[in-house]
C-alpha positions in Angstrom: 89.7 82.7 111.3 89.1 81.5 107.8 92.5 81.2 105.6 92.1 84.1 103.0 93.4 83.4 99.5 94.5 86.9 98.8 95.5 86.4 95.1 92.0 85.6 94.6 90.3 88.7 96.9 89.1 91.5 94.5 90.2 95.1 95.4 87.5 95.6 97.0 87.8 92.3 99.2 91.1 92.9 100.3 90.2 96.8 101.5 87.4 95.0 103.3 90.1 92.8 105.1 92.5 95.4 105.7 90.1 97.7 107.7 88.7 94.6 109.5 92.2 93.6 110.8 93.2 97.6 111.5 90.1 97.9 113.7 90.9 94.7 115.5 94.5 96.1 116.2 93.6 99.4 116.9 90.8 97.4 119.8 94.1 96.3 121.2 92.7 93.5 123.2 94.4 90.9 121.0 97.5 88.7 121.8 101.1 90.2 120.7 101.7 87.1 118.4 97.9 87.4 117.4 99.0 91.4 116.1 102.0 90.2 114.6 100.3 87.8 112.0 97.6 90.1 111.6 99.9 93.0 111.1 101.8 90.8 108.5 99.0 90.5 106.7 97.6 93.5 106.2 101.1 94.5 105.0 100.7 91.7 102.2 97.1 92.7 101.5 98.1 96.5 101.4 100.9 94.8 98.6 98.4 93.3 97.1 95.8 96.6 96.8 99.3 98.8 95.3 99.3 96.3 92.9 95.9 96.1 91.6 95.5 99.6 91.6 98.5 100.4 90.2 97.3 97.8 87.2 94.7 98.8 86.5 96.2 102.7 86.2 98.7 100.7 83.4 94.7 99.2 81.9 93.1 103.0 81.6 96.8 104.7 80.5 96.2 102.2 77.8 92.7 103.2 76.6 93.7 106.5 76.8 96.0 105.9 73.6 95.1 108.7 70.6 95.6 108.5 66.8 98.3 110.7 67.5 100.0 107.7 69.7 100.5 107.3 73.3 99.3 110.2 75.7 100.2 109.3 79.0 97.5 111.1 81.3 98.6 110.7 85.2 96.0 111.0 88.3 96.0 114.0 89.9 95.3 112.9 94.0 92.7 114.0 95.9 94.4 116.9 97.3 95.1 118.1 94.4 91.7 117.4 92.8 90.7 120.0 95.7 93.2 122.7 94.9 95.1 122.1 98.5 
């Protein structure tokens, strides 16, 4: 396995990665130190995709400034985007 630079993975990239490294650990048919490192990073990359997500959140709270000054506009998740 190639050494991943994960500063440098987009969003995207890093999802990518993650769902590769749950699907070999949810095969189970990989050695326990094996699932340890891969476990360890997924955590880092699942780190990594808060991070970028929640900048980029910061990036469009910013753009959603008004001539009347700052109005902070949250996300509403997807269960609530559904009415559940």
């Amino acid at each position: 396995m190639a050494a991943v630079n994960e500063e440098e993975l987009s969003f995207e990239g890093a999802m990518d990665r993650l769902e590769s490294i749950v699907a070999r650990l949810e095969n189970g048919d990989v050695p326990l130190e094996t699932a340890i490192e891969l476990f360890q990073e997924g955590m880092r990359l699942s780190q990594l995709c808060g991070g970028k997500l929640e900048h980029v959140e910061q990036r469009i709270e910013l753009l959603l400034e008004s001539e009347q000054g700052f109005q902070k506009k949250t996300f509403a998740s997807a269960s609530e985007d559904k009415g559940e």
